[in-house]
DORO-266058 format. One line per field, with one value per residue (C-alpha): residue in one letter; residue number from 1; x, y, z. Coordinates in nm, 2 decimals, padded with zeros to 4 digits. Layout:
BEGIN
code	a/...;
pos	NUM/...;
x	X/...;
y	Y/...;
z	Z/...;
***
This chain:
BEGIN
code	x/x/x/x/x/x/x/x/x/x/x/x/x/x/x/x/x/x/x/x/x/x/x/x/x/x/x/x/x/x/x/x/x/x/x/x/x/x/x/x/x/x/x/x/x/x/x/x/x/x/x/x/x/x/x/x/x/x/x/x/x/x/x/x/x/x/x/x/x/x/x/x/x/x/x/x/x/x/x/x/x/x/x/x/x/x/x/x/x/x/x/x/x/x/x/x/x/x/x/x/x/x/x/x/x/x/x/x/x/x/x/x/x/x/x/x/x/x/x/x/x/x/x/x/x/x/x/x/x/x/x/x/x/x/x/x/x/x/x/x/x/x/x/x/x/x/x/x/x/x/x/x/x/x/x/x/x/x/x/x/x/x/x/x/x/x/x/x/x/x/x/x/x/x/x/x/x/x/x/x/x/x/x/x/x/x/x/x/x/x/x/x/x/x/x/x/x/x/x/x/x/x/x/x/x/x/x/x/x/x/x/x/x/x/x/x/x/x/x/x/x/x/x/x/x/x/x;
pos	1/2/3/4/5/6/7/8/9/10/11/12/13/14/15/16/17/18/19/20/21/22/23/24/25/26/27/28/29/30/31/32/33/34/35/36/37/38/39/40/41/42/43/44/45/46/47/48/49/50/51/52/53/54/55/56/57/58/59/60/61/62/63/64/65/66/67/68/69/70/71/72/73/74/75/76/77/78/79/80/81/82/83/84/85/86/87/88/89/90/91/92/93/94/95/96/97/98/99/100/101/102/103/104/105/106/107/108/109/110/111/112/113/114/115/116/117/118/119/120/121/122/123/124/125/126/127/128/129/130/131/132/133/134/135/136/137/138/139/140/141/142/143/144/145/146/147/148/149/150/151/152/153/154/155/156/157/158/159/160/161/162/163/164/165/166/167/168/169/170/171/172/173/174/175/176/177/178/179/180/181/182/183/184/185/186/187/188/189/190/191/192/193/194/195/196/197/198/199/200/201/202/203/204/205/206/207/208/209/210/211/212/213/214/215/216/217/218/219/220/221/222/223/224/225/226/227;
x	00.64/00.72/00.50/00.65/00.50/00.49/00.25/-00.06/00.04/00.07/-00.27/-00.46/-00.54/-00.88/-00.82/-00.52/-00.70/-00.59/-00.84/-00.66/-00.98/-01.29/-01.12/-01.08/-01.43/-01.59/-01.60/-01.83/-02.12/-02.05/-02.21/-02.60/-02.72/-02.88/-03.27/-03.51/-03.70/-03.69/-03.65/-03.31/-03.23/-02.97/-02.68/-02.73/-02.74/-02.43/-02.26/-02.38/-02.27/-01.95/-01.88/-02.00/-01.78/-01.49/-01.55/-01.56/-01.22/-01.08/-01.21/-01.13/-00.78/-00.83/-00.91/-01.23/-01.03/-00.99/-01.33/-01.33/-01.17/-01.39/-01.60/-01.27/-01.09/-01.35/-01.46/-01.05/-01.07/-01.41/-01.27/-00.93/-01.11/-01.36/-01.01/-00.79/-01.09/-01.19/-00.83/-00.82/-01.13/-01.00/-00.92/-00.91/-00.68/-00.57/-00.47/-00.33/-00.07/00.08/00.31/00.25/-00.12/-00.08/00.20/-00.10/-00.31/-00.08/00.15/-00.14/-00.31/00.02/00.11/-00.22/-00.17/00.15/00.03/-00.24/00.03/00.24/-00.05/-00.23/00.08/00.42/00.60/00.45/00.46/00.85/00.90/00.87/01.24/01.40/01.32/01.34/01.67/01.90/02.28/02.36/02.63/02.34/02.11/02.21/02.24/01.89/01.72/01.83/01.70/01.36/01.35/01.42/01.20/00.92/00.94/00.98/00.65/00.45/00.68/00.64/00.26/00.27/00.52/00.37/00.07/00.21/00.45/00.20/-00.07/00.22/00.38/00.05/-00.09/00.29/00.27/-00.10/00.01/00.30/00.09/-00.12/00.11/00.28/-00.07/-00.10/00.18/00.18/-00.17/-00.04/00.25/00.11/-00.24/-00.28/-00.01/-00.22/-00.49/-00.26/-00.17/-00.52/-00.63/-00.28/-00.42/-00.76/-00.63/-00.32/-00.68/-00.83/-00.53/-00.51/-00.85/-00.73/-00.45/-00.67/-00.86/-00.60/-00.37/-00.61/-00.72/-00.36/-00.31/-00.60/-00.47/-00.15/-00.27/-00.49/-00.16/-00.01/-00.28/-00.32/00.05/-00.09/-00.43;
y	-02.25/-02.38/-02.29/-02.18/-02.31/-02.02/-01.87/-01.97/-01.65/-01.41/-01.19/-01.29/-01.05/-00.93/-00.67/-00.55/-00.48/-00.69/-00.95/-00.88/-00.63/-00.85/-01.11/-00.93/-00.79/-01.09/-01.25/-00.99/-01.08/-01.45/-01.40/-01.43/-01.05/-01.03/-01.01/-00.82/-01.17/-01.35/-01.70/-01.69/-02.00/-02.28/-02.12/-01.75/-01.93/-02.12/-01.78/-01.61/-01.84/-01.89/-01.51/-01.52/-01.79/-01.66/-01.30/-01.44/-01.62/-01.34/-01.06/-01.30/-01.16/-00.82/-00.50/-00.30/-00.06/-00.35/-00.46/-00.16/-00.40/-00.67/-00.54/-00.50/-00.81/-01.06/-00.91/-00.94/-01.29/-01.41/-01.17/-01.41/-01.67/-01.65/-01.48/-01.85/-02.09/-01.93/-01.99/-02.39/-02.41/-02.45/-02.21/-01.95/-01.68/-01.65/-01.30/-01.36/-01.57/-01.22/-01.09/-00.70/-00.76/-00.93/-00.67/-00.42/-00.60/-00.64/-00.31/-00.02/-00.24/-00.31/00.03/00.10/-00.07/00.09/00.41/00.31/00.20/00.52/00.75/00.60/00.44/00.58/00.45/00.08/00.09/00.20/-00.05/-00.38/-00.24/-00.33/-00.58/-00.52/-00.63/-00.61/-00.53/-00.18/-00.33/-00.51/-00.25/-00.11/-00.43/-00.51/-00.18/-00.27/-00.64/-00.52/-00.26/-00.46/-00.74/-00.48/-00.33/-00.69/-00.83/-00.71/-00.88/-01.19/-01.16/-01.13/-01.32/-01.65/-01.62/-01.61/-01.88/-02.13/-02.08/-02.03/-02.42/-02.58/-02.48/-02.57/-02.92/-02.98/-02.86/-03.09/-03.42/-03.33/-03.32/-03.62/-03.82/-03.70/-03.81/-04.10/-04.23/-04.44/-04.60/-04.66/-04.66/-04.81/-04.60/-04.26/-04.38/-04.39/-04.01/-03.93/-04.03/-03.90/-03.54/-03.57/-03.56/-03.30/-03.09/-03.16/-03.01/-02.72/-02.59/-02.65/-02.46/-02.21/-02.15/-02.21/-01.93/-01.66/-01.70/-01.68/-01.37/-01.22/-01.36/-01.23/-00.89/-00.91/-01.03/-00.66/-00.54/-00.66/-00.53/-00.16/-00.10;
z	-02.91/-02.57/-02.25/-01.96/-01.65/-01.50/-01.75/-01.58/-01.34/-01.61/-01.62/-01.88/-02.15/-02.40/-02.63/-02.48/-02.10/-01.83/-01.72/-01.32/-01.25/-01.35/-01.15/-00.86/-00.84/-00.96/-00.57/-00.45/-00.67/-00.57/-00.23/-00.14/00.04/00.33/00.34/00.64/00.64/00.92/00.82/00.54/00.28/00.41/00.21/00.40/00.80/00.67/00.54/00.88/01.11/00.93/00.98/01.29/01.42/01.23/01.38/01.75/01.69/01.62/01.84/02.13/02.18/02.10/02.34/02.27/02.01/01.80/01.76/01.52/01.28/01.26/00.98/00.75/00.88/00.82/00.47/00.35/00.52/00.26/-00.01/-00.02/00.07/-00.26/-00.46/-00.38/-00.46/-00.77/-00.91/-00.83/-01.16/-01.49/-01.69/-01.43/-01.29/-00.95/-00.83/-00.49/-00.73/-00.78/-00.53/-00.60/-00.59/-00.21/-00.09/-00.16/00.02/00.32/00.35/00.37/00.64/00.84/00.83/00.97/01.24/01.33/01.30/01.54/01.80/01.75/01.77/02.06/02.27/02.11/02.45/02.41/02.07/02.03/02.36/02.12/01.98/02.27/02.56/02.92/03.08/02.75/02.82/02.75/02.44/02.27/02.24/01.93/01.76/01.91/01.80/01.43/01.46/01.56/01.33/01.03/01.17/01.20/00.83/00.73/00.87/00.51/00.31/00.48/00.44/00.10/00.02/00.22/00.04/-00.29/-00.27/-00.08/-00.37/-00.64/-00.53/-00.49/-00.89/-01.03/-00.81/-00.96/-01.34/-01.30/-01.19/-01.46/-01.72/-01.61/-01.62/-01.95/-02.08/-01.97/-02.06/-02.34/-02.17/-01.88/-01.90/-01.50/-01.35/-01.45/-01.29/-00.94/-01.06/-01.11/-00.77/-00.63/-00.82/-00.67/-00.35/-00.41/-00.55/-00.20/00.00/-00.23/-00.17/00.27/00.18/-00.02/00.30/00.57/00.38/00.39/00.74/00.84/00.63/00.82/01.15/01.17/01.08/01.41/01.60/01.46/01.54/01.90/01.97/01.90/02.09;
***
């Protein structure tokens, strides 16, 4: 039978359940909890200051109102965080490789933030549709522009997070296979490939990291438009 590439993104199955849900709450038993000591073990200072400095970066641009979010932000930020580097071991599953599971991730919490800006501000808010000084013929044309460019922002969340994580795995499966193949042809050219794999591993897990902070930081940037 011949495998698809693209079958490493299919959810995994056991007795006809879908694996998706064990993998998904599997990053929250992953991280060391907080103790009322008052000296903490290396790995905890690391994980606090981590949040901490995360947290700081990005309150910094945000009013009062949206400090209210830095309890949610920062856990989704760890949570894809854990979610994307949990899918680079073997034999694994990554669920932020599936473009439902990230548009669920990103629509509820855009649409949040627009609410926010229409309850709080309805004139700024509705203001972003249309800049100052437009010509009176462009303003319908511009009004439909922003509009689509405002319902589109959740797609383009989820989508850029799938396709990043989705091209890296199919680049790495692909080096792999080649390096297999070819390990008794050319037994000194896979060791190139290995080392070119090692590295292509390296930028995956930056990627892995880099993706989910810019998730997280263009939902502040919505965010910041509406308080």
């Amino acid at each position: 039978m011949t495998v698809s590439l693209f079958d490493q993104f299919m959810s995994p199955m056991l007795l006809g359940v879908p694996l998706i849900a064990l993998a998904l709450t599997l990053p929250w038993t992953l991280y060391p909890k907080p103790t009322a000591r008052w000296l903490n073990n290396r790995l905890l200072t690391l994980q606090n200051w981590a949040i901490a400095r995360f947290t700081q970066q990005m309150m910094l641009p945000l009013s009062l109102g949206g400090h209210k979010w830095a309890l949610l932000l920062t856990s989704l930020m760890l949570y894809l965080i854990t979610l994307n580097m949990l899918g680079l071991l073997p034999y694994t599953f990554t669920p932020t490789t599936q473009l439902s599971l990230n548009m669920a991730l990103a629509t509820p919490l855009w649409l949040a933030t627009v609410i926010i800006g229409m309850r709080n501000q309805p004139t700024h808010a509705l203001g972003h549709l249309l800049p100052e000084g437009t010509p009176a013929p462009l303003i319908p044309v511009l009004i439909i522009i922003e509009t689509i460019s405002l319902f589109i922002r959740p797609l383009a969340l989820g989508v850029r997070l799938t396709a990043n994580l989705t091209a890296g795995h199919l680049l790495i499966q692909l080096i792999a296979t080649a390096a297999f193949v070819m390990l008794s042809v050319f037994p000194s050219l896979v060791l190139v490939i290995s080392t070119l794999l090692f590295l292509l591993t390296l930028l995956e897990v930056a990627v892995a990291m880099i993706q989910a902070y810019v998730f997280v930081l263009l939902l502040s940037l919505y965010l910041q438009e509406n308080v």
